[in-house]
Every structure is written in structure tokens, then in C-alpha cells.
LOGU-65585 format. One record per atom (N, C-alpha, C, O): residue number from 0; z, x, y; atom name. Coordinates in Angstrom, 3 decimals. Layout:
N
nukol  zz  xx  yy  marti
NUM  Z  X  Y  CA
...
REM end
This chain:
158
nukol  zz  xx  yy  marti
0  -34.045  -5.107  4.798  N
0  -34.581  -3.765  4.677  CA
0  -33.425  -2.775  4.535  C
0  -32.532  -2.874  5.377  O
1  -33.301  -1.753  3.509  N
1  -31.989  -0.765  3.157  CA
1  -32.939  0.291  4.034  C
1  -34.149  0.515  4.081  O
2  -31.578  0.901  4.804  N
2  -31.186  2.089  5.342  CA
2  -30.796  3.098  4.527  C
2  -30.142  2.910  3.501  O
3  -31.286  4.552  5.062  N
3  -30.649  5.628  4.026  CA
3  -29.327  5.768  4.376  C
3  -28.679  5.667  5.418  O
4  -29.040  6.098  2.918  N
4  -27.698  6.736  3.700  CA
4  -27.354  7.502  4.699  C
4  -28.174  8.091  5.403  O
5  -25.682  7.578  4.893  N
5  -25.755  8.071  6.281  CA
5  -25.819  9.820  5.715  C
5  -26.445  10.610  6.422  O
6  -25.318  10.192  4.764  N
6  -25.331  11.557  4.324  CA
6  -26.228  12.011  3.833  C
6  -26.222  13.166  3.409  O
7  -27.593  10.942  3.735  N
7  -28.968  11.667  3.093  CA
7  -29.414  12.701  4.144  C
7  -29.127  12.378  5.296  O
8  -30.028  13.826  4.001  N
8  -30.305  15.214  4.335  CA
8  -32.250  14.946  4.302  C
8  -32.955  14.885  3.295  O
9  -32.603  14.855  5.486  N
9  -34.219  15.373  5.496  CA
9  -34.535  16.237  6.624  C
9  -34.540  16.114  7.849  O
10  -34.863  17.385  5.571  N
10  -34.807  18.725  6.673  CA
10  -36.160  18.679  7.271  C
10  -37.100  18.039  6.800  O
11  -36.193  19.437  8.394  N
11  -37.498  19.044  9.454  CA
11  -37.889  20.786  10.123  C
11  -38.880  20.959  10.832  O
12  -37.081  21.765  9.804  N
12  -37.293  22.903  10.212  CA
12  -36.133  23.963  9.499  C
12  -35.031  23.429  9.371  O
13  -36.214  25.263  9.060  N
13  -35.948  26.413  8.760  CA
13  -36.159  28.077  9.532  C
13  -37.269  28.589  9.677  O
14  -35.035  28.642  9.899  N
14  -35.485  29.616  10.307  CA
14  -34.729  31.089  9.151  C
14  -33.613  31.590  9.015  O
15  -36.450  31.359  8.381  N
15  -36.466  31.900  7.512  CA
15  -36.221  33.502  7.599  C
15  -35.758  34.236  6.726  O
16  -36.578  33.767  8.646  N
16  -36.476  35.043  9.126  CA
16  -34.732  35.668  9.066  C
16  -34.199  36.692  8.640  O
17  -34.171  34.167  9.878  N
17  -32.592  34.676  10.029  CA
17  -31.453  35.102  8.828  C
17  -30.401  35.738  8.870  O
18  -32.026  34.585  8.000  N
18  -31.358  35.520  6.469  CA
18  -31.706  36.793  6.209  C
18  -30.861  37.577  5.778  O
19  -32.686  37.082  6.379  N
19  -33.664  38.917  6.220  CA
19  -32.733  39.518  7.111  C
19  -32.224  40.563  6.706  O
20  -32.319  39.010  8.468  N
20  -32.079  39.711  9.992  CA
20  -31.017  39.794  9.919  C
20  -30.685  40.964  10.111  O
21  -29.892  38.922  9.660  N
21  -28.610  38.493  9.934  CA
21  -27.911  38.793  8.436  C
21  -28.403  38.521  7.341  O
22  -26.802  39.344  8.670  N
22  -25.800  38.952  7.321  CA
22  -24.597  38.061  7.980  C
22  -23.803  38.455  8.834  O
23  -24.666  36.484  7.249  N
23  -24.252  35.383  7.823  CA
23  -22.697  35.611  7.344  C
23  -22.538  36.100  6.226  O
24  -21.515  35.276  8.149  N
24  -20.298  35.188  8.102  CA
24  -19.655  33.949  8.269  C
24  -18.460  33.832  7.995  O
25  -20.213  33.175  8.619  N
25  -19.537  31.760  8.939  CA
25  -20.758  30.386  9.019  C
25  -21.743  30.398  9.758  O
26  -20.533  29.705  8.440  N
26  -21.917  28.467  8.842  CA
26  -21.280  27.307  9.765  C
26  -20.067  27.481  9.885  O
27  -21.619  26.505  10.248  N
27  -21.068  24.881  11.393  CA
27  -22.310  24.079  11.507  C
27  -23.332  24.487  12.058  O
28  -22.176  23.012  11.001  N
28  -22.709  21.891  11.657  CA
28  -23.158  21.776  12.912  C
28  -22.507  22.725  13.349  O
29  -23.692  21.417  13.767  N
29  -23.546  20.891  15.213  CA
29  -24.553  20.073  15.338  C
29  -25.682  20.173  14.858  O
30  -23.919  18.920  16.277  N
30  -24.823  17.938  16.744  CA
30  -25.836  18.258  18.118  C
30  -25.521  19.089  18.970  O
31  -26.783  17.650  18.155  N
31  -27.633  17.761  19.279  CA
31  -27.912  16.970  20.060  C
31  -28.110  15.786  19.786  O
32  -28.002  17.602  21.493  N
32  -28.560  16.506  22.627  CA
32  -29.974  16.537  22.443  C
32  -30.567  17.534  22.031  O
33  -30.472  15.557  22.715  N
33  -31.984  15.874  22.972  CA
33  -31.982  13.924  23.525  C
33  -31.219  12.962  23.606  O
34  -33.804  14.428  23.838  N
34  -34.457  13.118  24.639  CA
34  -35.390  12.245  23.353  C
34  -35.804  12.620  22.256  O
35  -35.484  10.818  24.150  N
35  -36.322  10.168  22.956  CA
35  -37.709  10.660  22.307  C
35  -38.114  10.341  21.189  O
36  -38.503  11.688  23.436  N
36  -39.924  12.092  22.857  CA
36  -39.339  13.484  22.438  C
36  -40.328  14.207  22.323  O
37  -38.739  13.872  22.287  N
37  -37.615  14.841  21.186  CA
37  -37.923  14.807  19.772  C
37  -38.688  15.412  19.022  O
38  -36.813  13.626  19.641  N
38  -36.479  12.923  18.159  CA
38  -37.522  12.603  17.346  C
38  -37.516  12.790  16.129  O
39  -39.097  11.767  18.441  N
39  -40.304  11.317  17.601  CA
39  -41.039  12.303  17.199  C
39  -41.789  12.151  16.235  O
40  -40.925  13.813  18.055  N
40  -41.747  15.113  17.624  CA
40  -41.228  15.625  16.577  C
40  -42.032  16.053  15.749  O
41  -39.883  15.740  16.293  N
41  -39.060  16.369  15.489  CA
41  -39.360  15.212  13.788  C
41  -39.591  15.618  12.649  O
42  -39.230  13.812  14.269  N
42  -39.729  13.215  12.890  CA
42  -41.306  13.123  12.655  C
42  -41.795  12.212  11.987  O
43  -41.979  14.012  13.182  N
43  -43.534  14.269  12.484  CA
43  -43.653  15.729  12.170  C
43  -44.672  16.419  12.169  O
44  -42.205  16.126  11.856  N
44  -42.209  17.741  11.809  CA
44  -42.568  18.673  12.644  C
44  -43.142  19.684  12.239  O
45  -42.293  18.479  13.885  N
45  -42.653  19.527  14.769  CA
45  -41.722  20.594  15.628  C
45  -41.948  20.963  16.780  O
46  -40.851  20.915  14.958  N
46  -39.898  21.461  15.276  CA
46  -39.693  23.197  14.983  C
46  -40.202  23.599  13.936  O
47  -39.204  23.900  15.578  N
47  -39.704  25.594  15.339  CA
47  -38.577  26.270  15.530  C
47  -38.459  26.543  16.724  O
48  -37.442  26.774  14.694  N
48  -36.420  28.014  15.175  CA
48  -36.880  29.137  15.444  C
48  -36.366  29.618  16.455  O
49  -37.921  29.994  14.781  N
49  -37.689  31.219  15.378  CA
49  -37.650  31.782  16.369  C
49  -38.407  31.468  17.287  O
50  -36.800  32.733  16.473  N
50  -36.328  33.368  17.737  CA
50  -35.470  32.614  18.582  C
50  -35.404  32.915  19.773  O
51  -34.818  31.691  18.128  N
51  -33.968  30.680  18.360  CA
51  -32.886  31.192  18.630  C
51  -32.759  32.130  17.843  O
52  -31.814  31.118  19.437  N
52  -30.091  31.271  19.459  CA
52  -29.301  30.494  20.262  C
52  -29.680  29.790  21.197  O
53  -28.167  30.655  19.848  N
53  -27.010  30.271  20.810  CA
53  -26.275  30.980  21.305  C
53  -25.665  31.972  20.905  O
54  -26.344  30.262  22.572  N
54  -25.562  30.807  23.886  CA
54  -24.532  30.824  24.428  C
54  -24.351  31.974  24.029  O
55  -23.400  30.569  25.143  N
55  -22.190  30.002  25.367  CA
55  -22.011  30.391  26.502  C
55  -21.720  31.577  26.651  O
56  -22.131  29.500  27.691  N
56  -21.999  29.187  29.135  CA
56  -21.776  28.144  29.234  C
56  -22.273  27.212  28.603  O
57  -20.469  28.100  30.582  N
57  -19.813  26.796  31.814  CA
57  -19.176  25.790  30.069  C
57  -19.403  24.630  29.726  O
58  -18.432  26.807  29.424  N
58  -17.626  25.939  28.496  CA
58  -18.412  24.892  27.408  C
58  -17.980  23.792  27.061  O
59  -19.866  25.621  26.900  N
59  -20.468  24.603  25.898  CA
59  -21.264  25.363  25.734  C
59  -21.463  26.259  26.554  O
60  -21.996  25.225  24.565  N
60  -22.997  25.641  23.916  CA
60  -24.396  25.390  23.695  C
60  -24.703  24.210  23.527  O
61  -25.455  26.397  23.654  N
61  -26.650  25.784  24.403  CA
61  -27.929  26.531  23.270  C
61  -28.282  27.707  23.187  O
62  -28.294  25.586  22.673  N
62  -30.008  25.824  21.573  CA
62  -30.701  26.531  22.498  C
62  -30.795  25.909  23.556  O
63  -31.430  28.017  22.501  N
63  -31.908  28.464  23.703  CA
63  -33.318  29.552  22.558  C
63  -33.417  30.570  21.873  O
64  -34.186  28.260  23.114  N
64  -35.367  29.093  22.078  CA
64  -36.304  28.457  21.500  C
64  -37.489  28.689  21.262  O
65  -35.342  27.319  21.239  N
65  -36.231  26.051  19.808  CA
65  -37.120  25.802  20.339  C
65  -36.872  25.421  21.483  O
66  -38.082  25.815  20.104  N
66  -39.691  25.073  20.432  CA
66  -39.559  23.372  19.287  C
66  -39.253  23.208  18.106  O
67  -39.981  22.375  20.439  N
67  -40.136  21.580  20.094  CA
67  -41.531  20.969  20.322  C
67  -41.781  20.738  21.505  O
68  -42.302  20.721  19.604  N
68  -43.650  20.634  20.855  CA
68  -43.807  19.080  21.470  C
68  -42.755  18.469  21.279  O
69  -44.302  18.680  21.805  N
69  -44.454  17.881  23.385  CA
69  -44.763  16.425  22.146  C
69  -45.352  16.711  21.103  O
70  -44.383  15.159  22.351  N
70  -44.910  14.241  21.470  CA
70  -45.992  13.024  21.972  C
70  -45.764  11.976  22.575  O
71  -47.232  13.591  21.481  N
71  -48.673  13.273  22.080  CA
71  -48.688  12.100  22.751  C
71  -49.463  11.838  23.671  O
72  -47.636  11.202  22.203  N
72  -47.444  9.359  22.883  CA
72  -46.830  9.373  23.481  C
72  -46.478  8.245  23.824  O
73  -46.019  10.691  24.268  N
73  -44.883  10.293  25.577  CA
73  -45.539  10.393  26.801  C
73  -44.787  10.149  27.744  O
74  -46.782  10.692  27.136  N
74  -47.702  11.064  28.348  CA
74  -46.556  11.342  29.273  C
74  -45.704  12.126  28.854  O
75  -46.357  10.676  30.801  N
75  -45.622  11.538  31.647  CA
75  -43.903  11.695  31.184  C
75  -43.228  12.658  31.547  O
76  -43.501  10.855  30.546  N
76  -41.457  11.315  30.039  CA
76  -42.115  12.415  29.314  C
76  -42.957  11.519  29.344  O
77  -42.575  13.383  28.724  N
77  -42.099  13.897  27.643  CA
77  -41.749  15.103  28.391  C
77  -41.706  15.303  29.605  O
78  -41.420  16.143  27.016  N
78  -39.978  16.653  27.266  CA
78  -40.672  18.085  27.433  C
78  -41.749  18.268  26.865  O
79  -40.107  19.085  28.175  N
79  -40.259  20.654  28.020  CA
79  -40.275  21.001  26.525  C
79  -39.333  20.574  25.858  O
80  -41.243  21.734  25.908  N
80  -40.990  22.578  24.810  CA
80  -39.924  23.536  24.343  C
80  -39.364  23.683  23.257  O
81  -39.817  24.164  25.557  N
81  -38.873  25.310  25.094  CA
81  -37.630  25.299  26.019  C
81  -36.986  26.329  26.222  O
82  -37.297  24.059  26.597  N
82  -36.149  23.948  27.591  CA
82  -34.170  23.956  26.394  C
82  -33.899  23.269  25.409  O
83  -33.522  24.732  26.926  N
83  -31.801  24.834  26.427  CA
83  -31.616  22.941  25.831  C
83  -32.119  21.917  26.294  O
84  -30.987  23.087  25.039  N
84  -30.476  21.870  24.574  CA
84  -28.926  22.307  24.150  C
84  -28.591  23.382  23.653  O
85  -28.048  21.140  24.495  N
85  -26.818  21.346  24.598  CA
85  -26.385  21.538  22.868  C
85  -27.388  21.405  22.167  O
86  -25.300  21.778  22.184  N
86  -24.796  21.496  20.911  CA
86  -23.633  20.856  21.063  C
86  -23.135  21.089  22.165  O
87  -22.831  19.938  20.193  N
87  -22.014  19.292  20.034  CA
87  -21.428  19.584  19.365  C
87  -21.594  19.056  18.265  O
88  -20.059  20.858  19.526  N
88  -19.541  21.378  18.515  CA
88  -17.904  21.772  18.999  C
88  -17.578  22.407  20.002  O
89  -16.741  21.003  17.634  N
89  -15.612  20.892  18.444  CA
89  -15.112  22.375  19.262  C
89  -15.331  23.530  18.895  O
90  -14.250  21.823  20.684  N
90  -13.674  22.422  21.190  CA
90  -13.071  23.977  20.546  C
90  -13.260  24.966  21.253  O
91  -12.384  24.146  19.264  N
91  -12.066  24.546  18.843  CA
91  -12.536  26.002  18.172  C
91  -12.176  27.178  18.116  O
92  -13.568  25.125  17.713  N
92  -14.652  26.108  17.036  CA
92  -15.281  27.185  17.964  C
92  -15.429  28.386  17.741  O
93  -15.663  26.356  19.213  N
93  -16.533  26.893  19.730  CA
93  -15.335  28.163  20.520  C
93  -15.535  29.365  20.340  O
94  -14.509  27.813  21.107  N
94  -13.430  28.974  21.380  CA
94  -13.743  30.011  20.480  C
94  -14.441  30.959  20.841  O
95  -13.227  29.902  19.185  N
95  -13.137  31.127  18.026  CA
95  -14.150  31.662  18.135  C
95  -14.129  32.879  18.319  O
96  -15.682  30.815  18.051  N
96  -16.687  31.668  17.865  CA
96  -17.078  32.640  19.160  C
96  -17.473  33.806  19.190  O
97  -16.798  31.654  20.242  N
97  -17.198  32.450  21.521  CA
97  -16.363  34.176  21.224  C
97  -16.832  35.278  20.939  O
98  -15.276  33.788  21.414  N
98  -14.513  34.988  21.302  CA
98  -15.511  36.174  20.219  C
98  -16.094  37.193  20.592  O
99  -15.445  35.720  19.122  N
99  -16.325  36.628  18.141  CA
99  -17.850  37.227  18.542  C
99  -18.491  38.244  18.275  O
100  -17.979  36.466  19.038  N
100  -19.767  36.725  19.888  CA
100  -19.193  37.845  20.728  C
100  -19.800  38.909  20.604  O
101  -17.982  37.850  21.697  N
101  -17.696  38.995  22.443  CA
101  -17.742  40.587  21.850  C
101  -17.993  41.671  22.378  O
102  -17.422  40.223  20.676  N
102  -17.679  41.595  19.614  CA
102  -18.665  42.025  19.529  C
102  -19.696  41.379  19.713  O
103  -18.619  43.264  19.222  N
103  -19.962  44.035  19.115  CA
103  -20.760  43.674  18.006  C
103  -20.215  44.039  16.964  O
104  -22.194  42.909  17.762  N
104  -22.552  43.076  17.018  CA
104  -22.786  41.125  16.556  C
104  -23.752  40.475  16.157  O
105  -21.716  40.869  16.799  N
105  -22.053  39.045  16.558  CA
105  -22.731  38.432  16.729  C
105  -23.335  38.913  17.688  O
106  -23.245  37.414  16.422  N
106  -24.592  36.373  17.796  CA
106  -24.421  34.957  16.565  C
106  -24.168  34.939  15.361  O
107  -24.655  34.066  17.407  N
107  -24.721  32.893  16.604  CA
107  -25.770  32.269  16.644  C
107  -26.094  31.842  17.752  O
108  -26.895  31.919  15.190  N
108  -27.815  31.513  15.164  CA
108  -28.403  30.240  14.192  C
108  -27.986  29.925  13.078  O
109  -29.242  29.763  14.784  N
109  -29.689  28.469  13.914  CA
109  -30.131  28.515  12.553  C
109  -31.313  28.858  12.601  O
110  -29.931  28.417  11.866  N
110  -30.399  28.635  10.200  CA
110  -31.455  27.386  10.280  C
110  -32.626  27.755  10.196  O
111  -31.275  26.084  10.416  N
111  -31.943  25.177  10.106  CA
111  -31.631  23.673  10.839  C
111  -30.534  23.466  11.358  O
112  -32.557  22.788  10.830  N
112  -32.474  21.462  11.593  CA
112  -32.950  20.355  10.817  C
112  -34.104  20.284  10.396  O
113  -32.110  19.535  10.636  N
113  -32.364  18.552  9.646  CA
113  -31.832  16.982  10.307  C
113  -30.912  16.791  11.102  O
114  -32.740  15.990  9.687  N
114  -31.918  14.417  10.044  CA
114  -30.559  14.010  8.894  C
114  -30.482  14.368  7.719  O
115  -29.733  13.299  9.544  N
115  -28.046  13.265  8.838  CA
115  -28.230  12.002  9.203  C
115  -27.828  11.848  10.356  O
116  -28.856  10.580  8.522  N
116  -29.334  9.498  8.797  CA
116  -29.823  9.477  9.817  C
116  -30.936  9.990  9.937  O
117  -29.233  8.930  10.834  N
117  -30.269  8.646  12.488  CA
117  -29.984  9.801  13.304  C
117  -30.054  9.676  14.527  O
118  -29.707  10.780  12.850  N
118  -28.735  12.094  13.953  CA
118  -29.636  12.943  13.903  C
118  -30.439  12.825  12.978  O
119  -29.798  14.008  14.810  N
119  -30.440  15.250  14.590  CA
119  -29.373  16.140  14.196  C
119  -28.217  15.833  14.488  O
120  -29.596  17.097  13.634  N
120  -28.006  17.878  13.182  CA
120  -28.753  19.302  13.039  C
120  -29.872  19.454  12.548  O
121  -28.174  20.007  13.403  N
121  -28.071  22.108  13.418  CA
121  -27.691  22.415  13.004  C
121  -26.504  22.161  13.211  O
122  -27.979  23.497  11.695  N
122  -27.018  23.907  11.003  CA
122  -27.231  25.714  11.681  C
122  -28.242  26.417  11.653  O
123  -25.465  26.107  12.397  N
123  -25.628  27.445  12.946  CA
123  -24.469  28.345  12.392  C
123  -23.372  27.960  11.988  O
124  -25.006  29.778  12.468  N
124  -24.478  30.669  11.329  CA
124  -23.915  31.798  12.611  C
124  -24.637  32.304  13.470  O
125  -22.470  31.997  12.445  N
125  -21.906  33.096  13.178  CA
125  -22.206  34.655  12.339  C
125  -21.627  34.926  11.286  O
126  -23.033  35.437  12.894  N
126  -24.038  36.113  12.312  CA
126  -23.768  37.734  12.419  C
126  -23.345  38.116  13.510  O
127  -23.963  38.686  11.432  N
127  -23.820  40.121  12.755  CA
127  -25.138  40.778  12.255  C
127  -25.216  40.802  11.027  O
128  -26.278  41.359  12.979  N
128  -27.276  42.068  12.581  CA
128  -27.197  43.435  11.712  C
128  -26.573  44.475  11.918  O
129  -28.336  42.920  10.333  N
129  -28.500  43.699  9.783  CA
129  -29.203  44.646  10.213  C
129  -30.184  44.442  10.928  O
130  -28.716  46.136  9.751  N
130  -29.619  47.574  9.596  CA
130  -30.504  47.620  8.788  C
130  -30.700  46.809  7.883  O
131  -31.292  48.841  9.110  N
131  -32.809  48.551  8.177  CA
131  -32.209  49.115  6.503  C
131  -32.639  48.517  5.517  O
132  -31.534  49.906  6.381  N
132  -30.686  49.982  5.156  CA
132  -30.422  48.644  4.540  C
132  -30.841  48.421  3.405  O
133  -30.021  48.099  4.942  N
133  -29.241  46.706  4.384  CA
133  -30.303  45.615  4.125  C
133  -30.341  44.874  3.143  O
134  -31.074  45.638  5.062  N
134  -32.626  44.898  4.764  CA
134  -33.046  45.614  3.353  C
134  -33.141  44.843  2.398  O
135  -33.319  47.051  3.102  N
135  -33.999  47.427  1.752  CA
135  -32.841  47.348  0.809  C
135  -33.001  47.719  -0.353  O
136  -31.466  46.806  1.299  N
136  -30.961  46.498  -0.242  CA
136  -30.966  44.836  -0.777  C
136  -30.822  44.406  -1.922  O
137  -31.159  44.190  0.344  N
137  -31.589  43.131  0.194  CA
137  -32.470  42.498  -0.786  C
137  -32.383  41.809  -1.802  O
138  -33.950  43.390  0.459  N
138  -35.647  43.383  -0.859  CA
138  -34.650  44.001  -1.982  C
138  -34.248  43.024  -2.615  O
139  -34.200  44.916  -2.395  N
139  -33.899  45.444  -4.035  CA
139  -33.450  44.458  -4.775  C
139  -34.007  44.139  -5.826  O
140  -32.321  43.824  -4.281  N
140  -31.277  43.323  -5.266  CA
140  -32.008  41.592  -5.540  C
140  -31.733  41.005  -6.586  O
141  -33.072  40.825  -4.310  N
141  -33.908  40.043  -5.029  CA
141  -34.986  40.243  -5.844  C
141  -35.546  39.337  -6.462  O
142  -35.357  41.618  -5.874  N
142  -36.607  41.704  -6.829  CA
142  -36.177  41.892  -8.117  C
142  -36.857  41.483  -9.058  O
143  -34.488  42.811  -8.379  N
143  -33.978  42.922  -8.993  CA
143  -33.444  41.273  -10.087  C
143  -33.424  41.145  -11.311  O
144  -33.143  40.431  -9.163  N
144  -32.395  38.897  -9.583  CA
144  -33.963  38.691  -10.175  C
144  -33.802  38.622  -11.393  O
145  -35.253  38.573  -9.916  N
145  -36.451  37.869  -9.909  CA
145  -37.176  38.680  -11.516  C
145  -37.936  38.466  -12.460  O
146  -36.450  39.489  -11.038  N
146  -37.091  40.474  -12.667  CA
146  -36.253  39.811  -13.880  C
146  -36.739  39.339  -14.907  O
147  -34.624  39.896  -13.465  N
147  -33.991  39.607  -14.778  CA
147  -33.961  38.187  -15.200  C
147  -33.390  37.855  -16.239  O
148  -34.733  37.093  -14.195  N
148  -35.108  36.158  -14.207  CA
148  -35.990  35.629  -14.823  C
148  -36.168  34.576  -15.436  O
149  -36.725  36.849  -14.480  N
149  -38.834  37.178  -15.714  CA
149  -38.190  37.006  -16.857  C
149  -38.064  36.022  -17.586  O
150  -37.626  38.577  -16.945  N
150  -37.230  38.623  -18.553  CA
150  -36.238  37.765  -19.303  C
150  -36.489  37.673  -20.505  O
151  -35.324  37.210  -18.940  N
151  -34.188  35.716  -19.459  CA
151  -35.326  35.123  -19.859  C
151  -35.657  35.204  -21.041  O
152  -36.101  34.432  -18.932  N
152  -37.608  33.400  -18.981  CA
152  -38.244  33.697  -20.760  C
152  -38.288  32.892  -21.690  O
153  -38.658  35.121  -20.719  N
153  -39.424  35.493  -22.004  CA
153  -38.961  35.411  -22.563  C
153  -39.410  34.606  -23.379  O
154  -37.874  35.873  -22.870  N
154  -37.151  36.007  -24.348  CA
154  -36.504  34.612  -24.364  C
154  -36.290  34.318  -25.540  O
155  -36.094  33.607  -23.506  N
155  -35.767  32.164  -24.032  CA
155  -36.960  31.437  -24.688  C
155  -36.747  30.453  -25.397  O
156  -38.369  31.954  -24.443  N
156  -39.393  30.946  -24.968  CA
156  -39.980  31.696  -26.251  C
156  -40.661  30.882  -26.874  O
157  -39.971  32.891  -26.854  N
157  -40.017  33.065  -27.941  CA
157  -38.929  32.537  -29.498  C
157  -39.251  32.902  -30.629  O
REM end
């Protein structure tokens, strides 16, 4: 029986909101802790960022938000829904970013959660919140891309 690869990508959750909210400055990988009735909820798609973030306390980093919901076949193990889950993200990184979070205005947040062969994997964005200005240039400049998109469209099929 073939295994996927180890770099095949099957995403299992998006948090769509955090592009509208956030103007993203940095993206990271990170790995996740989690429990076995975790992993089986998360591969029937049950997995939820919004309002999702990361935290940084006692020297590590902590998923504080994700709703995972409960997986119907774990009866008494299964897991809290909305309990902190650790991230697995080098030493290094997590220094720089912490520091930057100290700034006014930073926060680091989950963009999305996907399987990386047998792994659960986070993809999190060192972030600074957008103003409502910056939100309506946003809406402009995609309705703007979506129009000149229309019209390219027409005039290639005549």
C-alpha cells in the first residue's frame, strides 16, 4: 500500500477573516501538540481558527482559541474543545517574534491548519492590525484586480 508523500499538503481549516483583519509581515510553519481524539476530529474536518491566536508564556508558545470539536468515538479520553495547545516552533524564532509581539500593535496569528503527511502543521503569521481605512483599500484594490480580470476575460474571447 503507497503512502503520500511526506510534503503532500491536505488542508483541514482556514482562518479567512485574518487576511481582511491583519496586514501579515512574516509567515512560520509550526508543529502541533495535540491528543489522539484530536488528530481523528481534525481528519473528518473538524477543525475551526477563528478568533484563534498565539500566545507566548513560561518560554513556548500556545494555540489559544482553536476549536476542535470533541471526536464522537472517543467517549470518556476525548479531548476539551477549546483547551491551549502547545506549538513547536524553533527556539529562535520564537525569541524574535516574542520580542515583536512586545510592540505596539503586533499579535501572531493562525492563517491555516493543514496535514504535512502524518503531522498536523500551523501555518502562523506575525501580524499588525488593520484600520478601517486600510480594510476599504483592500475591498477597492480587489474589486479593482476582479474587474480588470472581467474585462482581460472579454476581450480575450472575442
Amino acid at each position: 500500500m503507497a503512502t503520500a508523500p511526506r510534503d503532500h499538503l491536505k488542508p483541514i481549516c482556514k482562518n479567512r477573516r485574518a487576511l481582511h483583519e491583519f496586514e501579515v509581515e512574516d509567515r512560520l510553519e509550526a508543529g502541533i501538540v495535540l491528543l489522539g481524539s484530536e488528530v481523528k476530529s481534525l481528519r473528518a474536518g473538524r477543525g475551526n481558527l477563528v478568533d484563534a491566536y498565539i500566545r507566548f508564556k513560561d518560554a513556548e508558545a500556545w494555540l489559544v482559541g482553536a476549536h476542535i470539536a470533541p471526536y464522537e468515538f472517543a467517549n470518556r479520553l476525548n479531548h476539551e474543545p477549546l483547551r491551549e495547545r502547545k506549538l513547536l516552533i524553533q527556539r529562535s524564532q520564537r525569541r524574535r517574534w516574542e520580542a515583536r509581539v512586545r510592540e505596539k500593535g503586533f499579535t501572531v496569528i493562525p492563517l491555516s491548519m493543514y496535514f504535512k503527511g502524518p503531522h498536523v502543521k500551523v501555518e502562523i503569521a506575525l501580524a499588525k492590525g488593520k484600520k478601517t481605512h486600510d480594510k476599504r483599500e483592500s475591498i477597492k484594490e480587489r474589486d479593482d484586480r476582479r474587474d480588470m480580470d472581467r474585462a482581460q476575460r472579454g476581450h480575450d474571447s472575442r
